[in-house]
LUMGU-276105 format. One record per residue (C-alpha): residue in three letters; x negated, y, z negated. Coordinates in pm, 1 decimal. Last residue first. Layout:
<recs>
+------+----------+----------+----------+
| code |       px |       py |       pz |
+------+----------+----------+----------+
|  ALA |        X |        Y |        Z |
...
+------+----------+----------+----------+
</recs>
This chain:
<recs>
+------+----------+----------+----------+
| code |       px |       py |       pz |
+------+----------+----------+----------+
|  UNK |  -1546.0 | -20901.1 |  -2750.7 |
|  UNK |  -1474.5 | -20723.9 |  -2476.6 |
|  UNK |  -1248.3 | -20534.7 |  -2674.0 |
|  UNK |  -1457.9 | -20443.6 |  -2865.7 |
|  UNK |  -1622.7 | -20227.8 |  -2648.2 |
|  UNK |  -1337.2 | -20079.4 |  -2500.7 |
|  UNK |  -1275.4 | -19928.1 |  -2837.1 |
|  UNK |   -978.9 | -20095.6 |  -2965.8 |
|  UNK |   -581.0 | -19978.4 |  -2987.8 |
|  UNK |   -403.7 | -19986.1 |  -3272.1 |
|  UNK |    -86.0 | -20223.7 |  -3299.4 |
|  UNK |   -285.1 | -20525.6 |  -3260.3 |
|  UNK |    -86.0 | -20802.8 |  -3057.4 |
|  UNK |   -184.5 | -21150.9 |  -3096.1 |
|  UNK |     81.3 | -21450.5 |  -2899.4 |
|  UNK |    173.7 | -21755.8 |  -3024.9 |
|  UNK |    284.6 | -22026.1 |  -2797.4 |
|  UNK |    209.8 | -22315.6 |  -3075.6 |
|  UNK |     83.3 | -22551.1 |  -2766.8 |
|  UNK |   -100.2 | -22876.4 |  -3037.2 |
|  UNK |   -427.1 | -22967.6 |  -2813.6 |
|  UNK |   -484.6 | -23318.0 |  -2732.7 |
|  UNK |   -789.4 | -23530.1 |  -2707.4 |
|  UNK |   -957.9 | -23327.7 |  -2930.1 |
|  UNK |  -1319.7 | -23230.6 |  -2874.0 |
|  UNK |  -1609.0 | -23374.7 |  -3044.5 |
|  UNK |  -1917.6 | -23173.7 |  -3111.9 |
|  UNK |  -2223.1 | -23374.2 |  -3240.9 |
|  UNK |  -2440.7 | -23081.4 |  -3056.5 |
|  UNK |  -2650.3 | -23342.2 |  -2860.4 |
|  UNK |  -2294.9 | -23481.9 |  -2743.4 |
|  UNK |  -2145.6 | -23151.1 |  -2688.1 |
|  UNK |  -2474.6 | -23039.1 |  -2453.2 |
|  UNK |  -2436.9 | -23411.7 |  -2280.8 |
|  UNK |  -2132.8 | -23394.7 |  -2227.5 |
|  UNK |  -2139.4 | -23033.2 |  -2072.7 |
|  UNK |  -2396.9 | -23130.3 |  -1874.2 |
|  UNK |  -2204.1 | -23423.6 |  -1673.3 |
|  UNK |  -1887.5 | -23162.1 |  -1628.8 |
|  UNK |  -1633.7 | -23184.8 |  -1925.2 |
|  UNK |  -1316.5 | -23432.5 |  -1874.5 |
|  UNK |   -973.9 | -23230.0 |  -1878.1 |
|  UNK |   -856.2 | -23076.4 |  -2215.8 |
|  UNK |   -494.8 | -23116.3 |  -2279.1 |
|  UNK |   -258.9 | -22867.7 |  -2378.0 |
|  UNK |    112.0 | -22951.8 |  -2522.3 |
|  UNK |    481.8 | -22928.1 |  -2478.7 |
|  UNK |    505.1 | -22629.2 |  -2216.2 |
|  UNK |    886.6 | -22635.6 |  -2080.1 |
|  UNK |    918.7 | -22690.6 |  -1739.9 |
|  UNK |   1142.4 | -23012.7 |  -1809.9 |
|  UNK |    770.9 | -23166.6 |  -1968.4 |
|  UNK |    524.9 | -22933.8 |  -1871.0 |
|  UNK |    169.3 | -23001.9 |  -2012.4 |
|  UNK |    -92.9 | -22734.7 |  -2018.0 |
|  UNK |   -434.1 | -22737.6 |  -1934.4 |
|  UNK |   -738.3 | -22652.1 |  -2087.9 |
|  UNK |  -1086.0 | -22548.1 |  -1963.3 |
|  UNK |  -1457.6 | -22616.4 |  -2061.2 |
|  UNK |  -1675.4 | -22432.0 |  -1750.2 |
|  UNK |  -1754.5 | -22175.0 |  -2074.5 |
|  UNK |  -1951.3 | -22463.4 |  -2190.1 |
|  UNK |  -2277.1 | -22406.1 |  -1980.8 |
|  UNK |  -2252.9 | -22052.4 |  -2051.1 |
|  UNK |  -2308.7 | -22179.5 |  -2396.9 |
|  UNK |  -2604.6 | -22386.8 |  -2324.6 |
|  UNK |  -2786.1 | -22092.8 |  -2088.3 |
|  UNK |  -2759.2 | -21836.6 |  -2417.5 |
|  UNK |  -2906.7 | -22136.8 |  -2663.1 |
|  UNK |  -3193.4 | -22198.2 |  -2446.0 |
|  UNK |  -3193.9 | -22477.8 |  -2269.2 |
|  UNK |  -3493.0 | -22747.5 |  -2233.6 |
|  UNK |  -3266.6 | -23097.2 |  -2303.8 |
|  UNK |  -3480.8 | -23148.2 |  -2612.0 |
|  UNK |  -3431.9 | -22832.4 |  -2759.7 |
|  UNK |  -3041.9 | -22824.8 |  -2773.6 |
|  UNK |  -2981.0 | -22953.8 |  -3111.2 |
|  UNK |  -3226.4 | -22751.6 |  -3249.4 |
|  UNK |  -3106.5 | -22395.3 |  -3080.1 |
|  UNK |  -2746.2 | -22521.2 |  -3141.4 |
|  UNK |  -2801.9 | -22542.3 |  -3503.8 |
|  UNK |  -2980.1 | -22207.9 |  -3563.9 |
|  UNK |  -2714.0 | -22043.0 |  -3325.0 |
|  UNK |  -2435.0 | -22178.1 |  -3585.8 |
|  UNK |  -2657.0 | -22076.0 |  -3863.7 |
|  UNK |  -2704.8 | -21729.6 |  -3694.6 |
|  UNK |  -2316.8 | -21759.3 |  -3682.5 |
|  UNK |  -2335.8 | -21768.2 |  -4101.5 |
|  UNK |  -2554.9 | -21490.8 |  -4107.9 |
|  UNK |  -2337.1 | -21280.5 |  -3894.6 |
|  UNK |  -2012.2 | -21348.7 |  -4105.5 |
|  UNK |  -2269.4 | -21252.2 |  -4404.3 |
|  UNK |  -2363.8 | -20918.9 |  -4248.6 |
|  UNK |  -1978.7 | -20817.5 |  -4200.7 |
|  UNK |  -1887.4 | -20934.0 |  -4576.0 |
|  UNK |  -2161.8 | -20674.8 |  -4677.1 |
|  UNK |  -2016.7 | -20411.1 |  -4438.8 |
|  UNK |  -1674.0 | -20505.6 |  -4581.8 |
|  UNK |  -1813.2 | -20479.8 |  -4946.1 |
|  UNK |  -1997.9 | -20117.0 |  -4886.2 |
|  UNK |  -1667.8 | -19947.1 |  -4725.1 |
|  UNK |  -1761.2 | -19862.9 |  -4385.7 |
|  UNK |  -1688.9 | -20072.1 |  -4100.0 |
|  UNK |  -1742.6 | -20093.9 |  -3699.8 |
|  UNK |  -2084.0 | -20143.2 |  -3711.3 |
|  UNK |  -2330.4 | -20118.9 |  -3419.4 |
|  UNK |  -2485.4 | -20358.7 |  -3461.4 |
|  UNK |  -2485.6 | -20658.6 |  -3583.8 |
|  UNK |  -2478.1 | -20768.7 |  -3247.6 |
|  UNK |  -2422.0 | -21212.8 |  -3255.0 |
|  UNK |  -2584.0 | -21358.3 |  -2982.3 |
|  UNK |  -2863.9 | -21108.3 |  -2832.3 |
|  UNK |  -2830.0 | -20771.8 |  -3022.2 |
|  UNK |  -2850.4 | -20785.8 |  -3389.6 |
|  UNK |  -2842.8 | -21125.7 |  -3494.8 |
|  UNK |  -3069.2 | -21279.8 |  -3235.7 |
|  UNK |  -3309.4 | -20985.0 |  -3225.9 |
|  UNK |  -3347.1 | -21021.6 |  -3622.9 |
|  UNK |  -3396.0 | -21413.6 |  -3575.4 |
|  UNK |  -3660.0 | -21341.9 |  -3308.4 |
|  UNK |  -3866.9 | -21118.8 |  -3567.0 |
|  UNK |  -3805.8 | -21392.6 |  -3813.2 |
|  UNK |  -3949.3 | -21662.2 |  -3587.5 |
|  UNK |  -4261.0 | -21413.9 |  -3518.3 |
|  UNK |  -4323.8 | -21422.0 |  -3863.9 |
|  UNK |  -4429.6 | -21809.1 |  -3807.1 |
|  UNK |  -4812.8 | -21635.5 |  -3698.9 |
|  UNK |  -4881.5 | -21601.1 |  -4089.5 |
|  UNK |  -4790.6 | -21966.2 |  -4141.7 |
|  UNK |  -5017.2 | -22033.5 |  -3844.3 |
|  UNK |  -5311.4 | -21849.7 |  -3987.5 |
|  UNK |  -5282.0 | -21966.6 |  -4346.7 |
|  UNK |  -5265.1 | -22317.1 |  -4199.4 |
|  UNK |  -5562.3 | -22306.5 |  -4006.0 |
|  UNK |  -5766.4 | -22152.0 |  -4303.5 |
|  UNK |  -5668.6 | -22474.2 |  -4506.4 |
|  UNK |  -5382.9 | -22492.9 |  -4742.7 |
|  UNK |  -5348.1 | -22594.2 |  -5102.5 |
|  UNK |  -5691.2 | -22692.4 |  -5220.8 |
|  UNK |  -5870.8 | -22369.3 |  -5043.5 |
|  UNK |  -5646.1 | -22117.2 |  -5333.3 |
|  UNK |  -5352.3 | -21901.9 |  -5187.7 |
|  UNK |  -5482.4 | -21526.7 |  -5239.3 |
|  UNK |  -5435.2 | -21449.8 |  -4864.2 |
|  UNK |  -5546.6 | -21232.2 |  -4575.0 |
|  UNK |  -5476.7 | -21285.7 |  -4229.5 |
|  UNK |  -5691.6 | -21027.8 |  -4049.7 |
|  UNK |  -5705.9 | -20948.4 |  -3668.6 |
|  UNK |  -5871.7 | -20838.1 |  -3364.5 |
|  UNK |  -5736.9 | -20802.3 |  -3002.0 |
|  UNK |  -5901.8 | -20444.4 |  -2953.4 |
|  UNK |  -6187.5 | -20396.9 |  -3269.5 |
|  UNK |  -6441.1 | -20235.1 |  -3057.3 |
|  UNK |  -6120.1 | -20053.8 |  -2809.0 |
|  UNK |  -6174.1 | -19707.3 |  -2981.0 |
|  UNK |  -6581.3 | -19724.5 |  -3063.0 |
|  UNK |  -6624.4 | -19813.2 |  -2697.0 |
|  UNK |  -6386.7 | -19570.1 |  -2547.9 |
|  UNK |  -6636.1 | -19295.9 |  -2766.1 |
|  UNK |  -6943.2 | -19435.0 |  -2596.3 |
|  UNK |  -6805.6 | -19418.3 |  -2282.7 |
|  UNK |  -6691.0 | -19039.6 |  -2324.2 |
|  UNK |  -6438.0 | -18961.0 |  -2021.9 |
|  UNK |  -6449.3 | -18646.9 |  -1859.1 |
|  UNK |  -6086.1 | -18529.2 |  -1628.2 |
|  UNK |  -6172.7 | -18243.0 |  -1423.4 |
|  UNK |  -5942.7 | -17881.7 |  -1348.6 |
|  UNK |  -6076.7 | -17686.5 |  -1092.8 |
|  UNK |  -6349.9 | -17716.0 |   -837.3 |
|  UNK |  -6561.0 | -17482.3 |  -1082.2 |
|  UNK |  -6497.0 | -17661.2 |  -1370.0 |
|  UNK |  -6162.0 | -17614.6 |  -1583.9 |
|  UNK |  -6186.7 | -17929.1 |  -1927.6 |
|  UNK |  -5939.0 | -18204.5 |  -1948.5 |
|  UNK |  -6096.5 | -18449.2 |  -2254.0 |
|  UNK |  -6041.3 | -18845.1 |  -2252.2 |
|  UNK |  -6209.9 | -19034.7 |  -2532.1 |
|  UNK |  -6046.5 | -18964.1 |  -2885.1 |
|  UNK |  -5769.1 | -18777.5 |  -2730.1 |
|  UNK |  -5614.5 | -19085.7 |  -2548.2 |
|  UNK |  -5348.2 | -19122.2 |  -2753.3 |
|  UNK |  -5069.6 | -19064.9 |  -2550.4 |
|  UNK |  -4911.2 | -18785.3 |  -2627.5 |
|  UNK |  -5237.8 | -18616.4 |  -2690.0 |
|  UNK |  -5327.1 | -18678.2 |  -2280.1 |
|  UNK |  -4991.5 | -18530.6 |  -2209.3 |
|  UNK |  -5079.7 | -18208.1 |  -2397.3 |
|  UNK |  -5450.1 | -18190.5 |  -2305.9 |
|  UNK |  -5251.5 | -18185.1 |  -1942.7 |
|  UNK |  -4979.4 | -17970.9 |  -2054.6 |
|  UNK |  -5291.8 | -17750.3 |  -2193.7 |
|  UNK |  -5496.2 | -17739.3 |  -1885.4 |
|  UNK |  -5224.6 | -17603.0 |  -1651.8 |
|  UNK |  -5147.3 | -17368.7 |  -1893.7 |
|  UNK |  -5489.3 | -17234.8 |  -1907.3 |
|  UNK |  -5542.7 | -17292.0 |  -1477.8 |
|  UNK |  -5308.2 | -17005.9 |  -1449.9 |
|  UNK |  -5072.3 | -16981.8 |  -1151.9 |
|  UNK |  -5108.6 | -16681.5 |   -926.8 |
|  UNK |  -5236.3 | -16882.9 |   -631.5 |
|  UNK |  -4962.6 | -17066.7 |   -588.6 |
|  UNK |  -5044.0 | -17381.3 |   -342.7 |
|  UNK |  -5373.7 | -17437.3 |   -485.9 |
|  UNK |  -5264.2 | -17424.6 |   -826.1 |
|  UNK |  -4946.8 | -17710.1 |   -758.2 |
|  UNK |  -5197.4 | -17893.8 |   -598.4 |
|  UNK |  -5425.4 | -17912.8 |   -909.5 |
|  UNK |  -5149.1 | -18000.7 |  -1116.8 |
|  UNK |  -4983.0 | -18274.1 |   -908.4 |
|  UNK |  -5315.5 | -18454.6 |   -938.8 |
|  UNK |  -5413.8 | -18392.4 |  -1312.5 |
|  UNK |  -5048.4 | -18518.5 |  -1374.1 |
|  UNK |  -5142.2 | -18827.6 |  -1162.0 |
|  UNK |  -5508.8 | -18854.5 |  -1377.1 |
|  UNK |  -5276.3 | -18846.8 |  -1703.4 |
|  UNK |  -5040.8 | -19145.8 |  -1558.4 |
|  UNK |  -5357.0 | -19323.1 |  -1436.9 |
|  UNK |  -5510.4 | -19279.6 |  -1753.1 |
|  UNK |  -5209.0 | -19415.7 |  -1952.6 |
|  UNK |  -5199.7 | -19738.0 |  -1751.0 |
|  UNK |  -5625.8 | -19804.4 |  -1777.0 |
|  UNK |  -5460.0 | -19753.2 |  -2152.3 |
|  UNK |  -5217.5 | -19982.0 |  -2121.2 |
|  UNK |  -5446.9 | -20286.8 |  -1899.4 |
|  UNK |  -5703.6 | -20281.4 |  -2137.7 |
|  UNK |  -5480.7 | -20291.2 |  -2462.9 |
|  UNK |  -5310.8 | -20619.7 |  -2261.3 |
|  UNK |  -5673.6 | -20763.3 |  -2215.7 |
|  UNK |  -5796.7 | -20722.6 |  -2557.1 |
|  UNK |  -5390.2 | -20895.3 |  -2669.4 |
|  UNK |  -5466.3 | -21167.4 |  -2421.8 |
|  UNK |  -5803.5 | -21216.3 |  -2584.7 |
|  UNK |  -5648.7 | -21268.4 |  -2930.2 |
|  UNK |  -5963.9 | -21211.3 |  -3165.5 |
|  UNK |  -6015.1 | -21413.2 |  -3511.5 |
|  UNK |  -6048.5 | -21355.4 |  -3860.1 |
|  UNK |  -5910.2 | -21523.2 |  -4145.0 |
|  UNK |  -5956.2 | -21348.6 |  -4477.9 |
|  UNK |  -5977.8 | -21543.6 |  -4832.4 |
|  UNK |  -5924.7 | -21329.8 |  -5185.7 |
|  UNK |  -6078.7 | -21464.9 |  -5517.5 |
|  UNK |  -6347.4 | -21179.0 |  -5518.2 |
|  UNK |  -6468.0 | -21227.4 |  -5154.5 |
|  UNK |  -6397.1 | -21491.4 |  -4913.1 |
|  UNK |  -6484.7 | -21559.3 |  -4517.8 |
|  UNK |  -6243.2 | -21781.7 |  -4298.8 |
|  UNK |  -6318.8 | -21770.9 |  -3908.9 |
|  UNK |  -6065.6 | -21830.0 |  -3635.7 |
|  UNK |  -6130.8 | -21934.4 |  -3243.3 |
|  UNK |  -6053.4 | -21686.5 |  -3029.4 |
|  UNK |  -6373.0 | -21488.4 |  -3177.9 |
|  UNK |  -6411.5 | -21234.9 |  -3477.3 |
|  UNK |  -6736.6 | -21299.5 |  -3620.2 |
|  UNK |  -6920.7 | -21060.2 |  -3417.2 |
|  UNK |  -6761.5 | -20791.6 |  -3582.9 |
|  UNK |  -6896.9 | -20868.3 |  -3957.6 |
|  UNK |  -6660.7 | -20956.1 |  -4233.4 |
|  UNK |  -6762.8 | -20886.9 |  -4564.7 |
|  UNK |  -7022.3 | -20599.6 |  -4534.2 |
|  UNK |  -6841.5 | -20367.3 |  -4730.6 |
|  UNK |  -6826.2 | -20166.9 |  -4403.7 |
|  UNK |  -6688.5 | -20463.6 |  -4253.4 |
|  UNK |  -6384.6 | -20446.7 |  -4488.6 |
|  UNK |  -6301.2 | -20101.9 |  -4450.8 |
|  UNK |  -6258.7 | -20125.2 |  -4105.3 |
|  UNK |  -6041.7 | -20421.0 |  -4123.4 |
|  UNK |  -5861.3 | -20180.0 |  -4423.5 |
|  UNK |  -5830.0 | -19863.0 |  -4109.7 |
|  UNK |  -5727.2 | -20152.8 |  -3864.5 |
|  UNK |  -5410.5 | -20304.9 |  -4146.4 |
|  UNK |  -5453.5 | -20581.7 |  -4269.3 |
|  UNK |  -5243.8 | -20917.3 |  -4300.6 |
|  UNK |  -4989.9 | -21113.4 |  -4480.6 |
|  UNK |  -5019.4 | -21411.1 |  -4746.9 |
|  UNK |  -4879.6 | -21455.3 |  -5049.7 |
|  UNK |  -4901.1 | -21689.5 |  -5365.1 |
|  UNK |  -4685.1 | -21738.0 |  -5671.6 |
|  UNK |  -4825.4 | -22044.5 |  -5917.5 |
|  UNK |  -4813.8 | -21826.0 |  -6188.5 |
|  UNK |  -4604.9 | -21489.0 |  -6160.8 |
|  UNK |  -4760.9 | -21178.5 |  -6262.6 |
|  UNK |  -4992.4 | -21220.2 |  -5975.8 |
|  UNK |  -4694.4 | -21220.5 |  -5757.4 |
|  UNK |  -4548.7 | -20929.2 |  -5911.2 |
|  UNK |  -4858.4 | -20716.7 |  -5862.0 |
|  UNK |  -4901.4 | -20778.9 |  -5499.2 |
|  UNK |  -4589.2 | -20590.1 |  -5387.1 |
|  UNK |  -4733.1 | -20284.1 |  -5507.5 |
|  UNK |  -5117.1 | -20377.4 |  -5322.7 |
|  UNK |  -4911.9 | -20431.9 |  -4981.9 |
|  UNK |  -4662.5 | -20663.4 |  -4892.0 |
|  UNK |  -4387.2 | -20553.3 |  -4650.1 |
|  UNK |  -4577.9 | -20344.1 |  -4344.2 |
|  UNK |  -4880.6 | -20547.5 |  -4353.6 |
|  UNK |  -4637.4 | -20883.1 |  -4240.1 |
|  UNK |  -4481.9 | -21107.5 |  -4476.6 |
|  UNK |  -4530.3 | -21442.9 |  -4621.2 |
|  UNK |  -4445.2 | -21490.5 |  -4978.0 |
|  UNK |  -4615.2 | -21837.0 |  -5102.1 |
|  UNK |  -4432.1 | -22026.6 |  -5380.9 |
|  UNK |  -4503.5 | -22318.8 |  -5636.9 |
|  UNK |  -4272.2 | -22337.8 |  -5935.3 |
|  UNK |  -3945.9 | -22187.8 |  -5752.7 |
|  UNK |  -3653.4 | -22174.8 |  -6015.3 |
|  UNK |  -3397.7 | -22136.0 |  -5730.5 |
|  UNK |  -3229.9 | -21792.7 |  -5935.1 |
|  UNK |  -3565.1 | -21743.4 |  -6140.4 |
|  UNK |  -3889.7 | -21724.1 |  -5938.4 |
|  UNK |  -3744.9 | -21730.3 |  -5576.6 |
|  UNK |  -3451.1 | -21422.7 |  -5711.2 |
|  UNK |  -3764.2 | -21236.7 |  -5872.1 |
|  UNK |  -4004.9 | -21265.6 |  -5566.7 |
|  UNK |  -3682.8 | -21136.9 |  -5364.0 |
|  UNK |  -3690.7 | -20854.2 |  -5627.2 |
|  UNK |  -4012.1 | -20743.8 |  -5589.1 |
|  UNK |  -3984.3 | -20739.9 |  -5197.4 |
|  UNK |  -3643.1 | -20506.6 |  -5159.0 |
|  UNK |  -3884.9 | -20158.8 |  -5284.2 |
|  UNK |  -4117.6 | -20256.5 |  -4980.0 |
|  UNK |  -3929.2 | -20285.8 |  -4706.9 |
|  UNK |  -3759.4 | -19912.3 |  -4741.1 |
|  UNK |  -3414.6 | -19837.6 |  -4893.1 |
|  UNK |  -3249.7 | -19556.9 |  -4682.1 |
|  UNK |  -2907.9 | -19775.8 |  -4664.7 |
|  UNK |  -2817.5 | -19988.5 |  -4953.7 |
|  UNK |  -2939.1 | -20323.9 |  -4969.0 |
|  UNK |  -2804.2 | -20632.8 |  -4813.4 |
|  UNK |  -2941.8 | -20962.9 |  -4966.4 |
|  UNK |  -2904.4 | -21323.2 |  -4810.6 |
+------+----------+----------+----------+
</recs>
């Protein structure tokens, strides 16, 4: 793991992960996956520099565009099922996500119901003062209706009944044409991997989008920090690495018993101890039996307890007192 300095953006920190691959591990044969956001043309140039370095990552609408007015990819060709066209050394996978078509349908019917409410409460509002201009009621509508992207198809124009809402078919047609649709694009040559695997490899980001929520908020909480000289925020992110390994493990361990890492551990937090008295003095702490699932989650996890548990009587006091936040932690 890396940890830059703050203000550093994705794509300065990707030439020199293709230089730690390339000469730290010695990689011969590498492909750089990342999304549209972390390799671009830049970030292209060291990989071509580099034999036997490959990537893969995706384009953005305005460069799909610009690809079927070139006459390389062609609209109907994107379909649930994936298609692989090549020009000039580069392949593209195409292919539609109806789910994602149907969850663009469903936000914007979503915005235009919110605009069409505000249209609503607007025209009532005029009606019941008769001073009010219809002007500024048309521009916090046109307002709204910019907020939320709907400019390109939804106008609010005064008619003689008031304010009306016009919608331009043709132009919610050109919007939502290329709704669902995608490019995987890729230099990595037909012998080594197959348009299938380009796409799923592509579609494995969504691990390291889950392993970012896992270390920042779910598990673990990066954030927010609590330090600020630069080696014990860089000792900070390691410790958190290191229990994403720990999560990492469990997650694996745990997969064939279907539990999610969160429901295993508050499984375990039924484990208890108890302490042996001999002349009422503690000697020692003993663990009783774990409930069924509890063995089984320790047993899956290769996690032995002790029999017996060593009672020290120490006791932590911190002079300074914590945030209340931490100290629920």
């Amino acid at each position: 793991m890396e940890v830059f300095r703050g203000n550093t953006s994705d794509l300065k920190t990707f030439g020199s992960q293709v230089a730690k691959v390339a000469d730290r591990f010695g990689g011969q044969r590498v492909t750089m996956v990342g999304d549209r956001g972390m390799i671009k043309s830049a970030q292209i140039e060291p990989l071509r520099a580099k034999e036997g370095f490959y990537y893969i990552t995706s384009l953005t609408k305005p460069q799909i565009e610009t690809l079927m007015g070139q006459g390389v990819a062609q609209l109907s060709w994107f379909d649930e099922e994936i298609c692989e066209v090549e020009s000039e050394g580069i392949r593209y996978v195409l292919r539609r996500n109806p789910q994602r078509v149907k969850d663009l349908r469903e936000t914007r019917q979503g915005k235009l119901a919110s605009v069409s409410l505000l249209l609503k409460k607007k025209k009532e509002y005029l009606r019941q003062h008769r001073r009010a201009q219809v002007e500024v009621a048309q521009r916090e509508i046109a307002s709204k209706i910019t907020r939320l992207k709907l400019g390109n198809w939804v106008k609010v124009k005064v008619a003689e009944g008031g304010l009306v809402l016009e919608e331009d078919a043709a132009a919610l047609q050109q919007e939502s044409r290329l709704d669902g649709c995608y490019v995987v694009k890729s230099n990595l040559p037909k012998s080594h991997a197959e348009a299938q695997t380009l796409h799923d490899r592509y579609k494995d980001l969504a691990l390291v989008e889950q392993a970012f929520r896992t270390s920042k908020t779910v598990h673990l909480e990066m954030r927010p920090w609590y330090v600020r000289k630069e080696q014990t925020t860089r000792g900070h992110a390691f410790v958190v690495m290191l229990g994403y390994f720990v999560v990492l493990y469990l997650q694996r361990a745990w997969a064939a018993m279907d539990l999610t890492v969160e429901e295993g551990l508050k499984q375990l937090t039924t484990l208890c101890g108890m302490h042996l008295l001999v002349k009422g003095e503690a000697r020692c702490g003993q663990i009783p039996i774990p409930r069924e699932l509890s063995q089984k989650l320790l047993q899956a996890a290769d996690i032995h307890l002790p029999k017996a548990l060593p009672c020290l009587g120490a006791r932590v006091i911190t002079r300074k007192k914590l945030p209340e936040r931490r100290v629920k932690q």
